[in-house]
DOVODREN-946931 format. One record per residue (C-alpha): z, y, x. Coordinates in steps of 0.2 Angstrom, whole numbers, plus 2048, in hexadecimal, padded with zeros to 3 digits. Each point is the difference from the previous one (the first is absolute). Last residue first. Layout:
N
ZYX ...
END
This chain:
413
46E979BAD 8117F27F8 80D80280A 80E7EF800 805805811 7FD80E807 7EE80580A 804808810 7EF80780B 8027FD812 7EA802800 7FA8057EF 7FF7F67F1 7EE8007F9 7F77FD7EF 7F07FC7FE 7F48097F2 7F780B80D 810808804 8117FD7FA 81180680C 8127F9803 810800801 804813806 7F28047F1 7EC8057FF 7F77FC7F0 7EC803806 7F77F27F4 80B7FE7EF 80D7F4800 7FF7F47EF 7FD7F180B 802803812 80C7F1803 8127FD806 80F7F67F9 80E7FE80B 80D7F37FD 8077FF811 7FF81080A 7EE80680A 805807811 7F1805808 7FE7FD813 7EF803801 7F38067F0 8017F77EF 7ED8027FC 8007FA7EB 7F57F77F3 80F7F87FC 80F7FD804 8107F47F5 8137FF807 8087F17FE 80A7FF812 80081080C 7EF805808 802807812 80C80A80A 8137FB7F5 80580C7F2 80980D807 8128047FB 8087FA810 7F5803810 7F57EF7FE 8067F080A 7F67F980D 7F08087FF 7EE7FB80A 7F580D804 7F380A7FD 7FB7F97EF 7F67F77F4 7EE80A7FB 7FF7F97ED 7F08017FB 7FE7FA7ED 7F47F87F3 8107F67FC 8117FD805 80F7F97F4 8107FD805 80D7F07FC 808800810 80080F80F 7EE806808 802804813 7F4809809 8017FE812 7ED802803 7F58067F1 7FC7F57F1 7EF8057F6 7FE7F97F0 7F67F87F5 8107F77F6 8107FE807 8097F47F5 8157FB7FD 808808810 80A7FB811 7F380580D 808805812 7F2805809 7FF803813 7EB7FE801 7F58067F3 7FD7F97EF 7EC8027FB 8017FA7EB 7F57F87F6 80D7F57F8 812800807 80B7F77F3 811800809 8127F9805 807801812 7EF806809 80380580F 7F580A80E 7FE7FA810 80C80A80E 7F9811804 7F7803813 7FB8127FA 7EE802809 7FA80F7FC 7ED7FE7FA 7F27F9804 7F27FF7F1 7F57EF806 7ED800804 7F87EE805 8127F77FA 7FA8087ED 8127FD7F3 8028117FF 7F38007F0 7F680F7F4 7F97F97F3 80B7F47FB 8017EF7FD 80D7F87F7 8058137FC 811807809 7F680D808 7F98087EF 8148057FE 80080A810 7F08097FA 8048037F0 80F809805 7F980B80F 7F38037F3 80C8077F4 80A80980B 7F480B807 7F5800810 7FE7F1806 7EA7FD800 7FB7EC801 7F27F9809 7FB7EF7FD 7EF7FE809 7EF8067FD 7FE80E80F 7F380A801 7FF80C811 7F780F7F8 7F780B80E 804814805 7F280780E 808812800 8008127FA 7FF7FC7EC 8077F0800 80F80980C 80380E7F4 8057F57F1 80A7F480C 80B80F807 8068097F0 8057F57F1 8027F0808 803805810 80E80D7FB 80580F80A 7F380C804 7FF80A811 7ED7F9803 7FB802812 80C7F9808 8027EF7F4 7EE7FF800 7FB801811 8107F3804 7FA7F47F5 7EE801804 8057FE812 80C7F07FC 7F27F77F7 80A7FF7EE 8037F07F8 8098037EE 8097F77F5 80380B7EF 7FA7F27F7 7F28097F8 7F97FC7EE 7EC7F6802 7FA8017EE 7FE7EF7F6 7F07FC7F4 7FF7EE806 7F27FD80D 80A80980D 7F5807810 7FB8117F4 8118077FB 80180A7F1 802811804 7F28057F5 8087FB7F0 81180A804 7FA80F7FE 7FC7FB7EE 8147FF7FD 80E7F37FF 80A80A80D 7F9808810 8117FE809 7FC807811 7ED7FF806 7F87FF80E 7EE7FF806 7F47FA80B 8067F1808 7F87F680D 7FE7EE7F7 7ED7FE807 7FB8017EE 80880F7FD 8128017FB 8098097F2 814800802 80E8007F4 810807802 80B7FA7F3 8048037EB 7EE7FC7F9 7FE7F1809 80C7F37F9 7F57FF7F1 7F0801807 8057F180B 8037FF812 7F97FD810 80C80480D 7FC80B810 804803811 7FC810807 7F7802811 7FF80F80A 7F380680E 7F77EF7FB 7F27FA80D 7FC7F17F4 8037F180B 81080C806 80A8007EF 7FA7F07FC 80A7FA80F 80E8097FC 8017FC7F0 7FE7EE804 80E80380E 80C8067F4 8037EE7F9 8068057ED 80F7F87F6 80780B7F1 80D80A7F9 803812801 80D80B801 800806813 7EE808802 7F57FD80E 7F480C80C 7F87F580E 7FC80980F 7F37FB80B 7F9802812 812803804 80680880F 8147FE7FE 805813803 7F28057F5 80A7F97F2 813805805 7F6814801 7FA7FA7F0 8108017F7 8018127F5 7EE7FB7FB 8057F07F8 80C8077F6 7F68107FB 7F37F47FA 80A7F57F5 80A80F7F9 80C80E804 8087F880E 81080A805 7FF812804 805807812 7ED801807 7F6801811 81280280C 8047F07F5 80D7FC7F3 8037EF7FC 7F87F27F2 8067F0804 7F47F580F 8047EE7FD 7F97F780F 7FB7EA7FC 7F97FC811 7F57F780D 7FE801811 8067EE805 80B7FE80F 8108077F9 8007F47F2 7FE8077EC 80B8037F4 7FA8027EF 80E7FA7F6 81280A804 7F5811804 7F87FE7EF 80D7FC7F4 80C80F807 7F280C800 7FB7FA7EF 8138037F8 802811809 7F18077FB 8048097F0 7F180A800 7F7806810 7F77F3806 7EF7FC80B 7FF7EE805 7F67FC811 7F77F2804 7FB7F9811 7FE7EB800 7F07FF7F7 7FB7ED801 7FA8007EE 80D7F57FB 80D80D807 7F980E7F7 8027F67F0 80F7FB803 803815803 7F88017F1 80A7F77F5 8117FF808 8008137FB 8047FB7EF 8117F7803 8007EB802 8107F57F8 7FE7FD7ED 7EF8057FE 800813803 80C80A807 7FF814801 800804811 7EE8087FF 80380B7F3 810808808 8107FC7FE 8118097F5 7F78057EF 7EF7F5804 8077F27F3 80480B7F5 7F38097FF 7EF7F7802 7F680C7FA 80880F80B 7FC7F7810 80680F80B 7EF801808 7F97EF80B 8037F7810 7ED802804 8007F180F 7F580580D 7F47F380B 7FB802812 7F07F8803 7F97F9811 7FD7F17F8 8027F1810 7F97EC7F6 80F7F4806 
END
């Protein structure tokens, strides 16, 4: 097994405003995502597969939920130095505030850094999707005599405009930055020089830092943001290369992409797959019983373990573990998250957890343990975007019932 001496941190993210409500009681991170995983399975898999076995994930908001999934998953034996370490905001004889950014986060931890010894730090976010060996970054990182390297996405003009693009020299160093340049004559001579299409190179937010330089600029600049603040200063203090990567890479930032994203996974074949044996997405293992399927037409659909499904069709659609969909319902362009836990009888009053009988949904996130009551009727149609309610919330066109949400019987949203 190739040896990195790289440590690896995990960004766990802001308050997650965009994706309200599904961040209102756990972090970004813990946020599940195709039926079974969370987030932060991503990049610490990733890690993983990239033989880099000391990561640390800096929290602060609503933690609970991702503490718990990731000290019940990553576990690691007593004769391998490895580790998953959640290190929450705390007060410090150097500063009593919380995180105030990217930055600030990682500055507030280094002392756990320089502890390890690392040649490298790689600097992840916890809302993304994507598969990426870290060792070709790494690797390309030293070929070059990088101080940092960014990875990179091509993309086109019309994505461009709204993300943090990057101008490159012919070596690939980069030699400037810009945030959000929009559909302006700036943005002509960004355009990226390797790529014979007219794409820009937009940065990933993944970032490989030599553990000096990272150090150096963390103590010497008092800013809070990489993106904003550290990155800009370093391409103009340091030797700063574009690593360009040309997979499927996904941002999760708001609701509407977290949607489109779960429901593009139930495509005969889409672009971004679980099913890869060479680099899988670990995850907590539940040991659930096989799912059942009583009466149903599933068609492009991922179904998750522990099911009970009763219904009529269930249509592009993401299917969470224990979720239970009652006779006669409808399902489609959907992610249903399931639930926690299995339920005997409900506490009288309450619809049962799950989706009672003949109830129709669409274009909807029904978050965990939702009690959906027979007959239920729900789609965004006529909702305007940013319509906030007990039962549920509109943004980006989809609707969302929120996590222990009751929906009576016979309601039409």
């Amino acid at each position: 097994m190739e040896f990195l001496n790289a440590v690896a941190v995990i960004l766990g993210g802001g308050q997650g405003s965009r994706l309200q409500p599904l961040t209102k009681e756990r972090a970004k991170p813990a946020v599940p995502i195709a039926g079974k995983y969370r987030l932060v399975d991503i990049p610490i898999s990733n890690c993983l597969n990239s033989h880099i076995r000391r990561i640390y994930i800096l929290t602060q908001f609503n933690s609970v939920s991702l503490h718990q999934h990731v000290q019940s998953t990553y576990i690691f034996d007593q004769f391998h130095r490895g580790f998953v370490r959640l290190l929450a905001a705390q007060q410090t004889p150097e500063s009593n505030a919380w995180f105030q950014g990217t930055a600030d986060a990682v500055r507030q931890t280094l002392f756990y850094l320089r502890d390890e010894k690392p040649d490298y730090v790689v600097i992840l976010s916890g809302d993304q999707l994507y598969r990426m060996d870290f060792r070709d970054v790494i690797r390309r990182h030293q070929e070059s005599g990088a101080d940092l390297t960014i990875t990179t996405k091509p993309v086109p003009r019309h994505e461009a405009g709204s993300l943090g693009i990057m101008q490159v020299d012919d070596s690939s160093r980069i030699v400037n930055f810009v945030e959000k340049p929009g559909d302006t004559p700036e943005l002509d001579s960004l355009r990226a020089p390797m790529v014979e299409e007219e794409r820009y190179l937009a940065s990933m937010g993944i970032y490989v830092f030599s553990t000096k330089v990272l150090v150096d600029l963390l103590e010497n600049n008092k800013k809070k943001d990489f993106g904003h603040d550290i990155i800009p200063a370093a391409i103009k203090e340091c030797d700063v290369y574009s690593y360009v990567f040309d997979g499927y890479w996904r941002d999760i930032g708001t609701i509407g992409a977290f949607w489109e994203t779960n429901v593009s996974l139930t495509e005969i074949l889409p672009e971004f797959t679980f099913y890869d044996l060479h680099a899988p997405i670990y995850t907590h293992m539940r040991y659930l019983p096989p799912s059942k399927i009583n009466c149903c037409d599933l068609n492009r659909c991922m179904l998750s373990e522990g099911c009970i499904i009763s219904g009529h069709r269930i249509l592009n659609s993401v299917v969470g573990i224990r979720a239970i969909v009652g006779e006669g319902s409808v399902v489609e362009h959907s992610v249903i998250m399931g639930s926690d836990y299995y339920e005997g009888h409900p506490p009288d009053g309450l619809p049962s957890i799950g989706i009672g009988r003949d109830c129709y949904i669409r274009k909807a996130i029904v978050d965990k343990n939702a009690r959906i009551g027979d007959g239920a009727y729900i789609t965004p149609d006529g909702k305007a975007d940013e319509t906030v309610t007990d039962m549920y919330t509109v943004r980006d066109g989809v609707i969302v019932i929120p996590k222990n949400a009751v929906i009576p019987p016979g309601t039409r949203l």
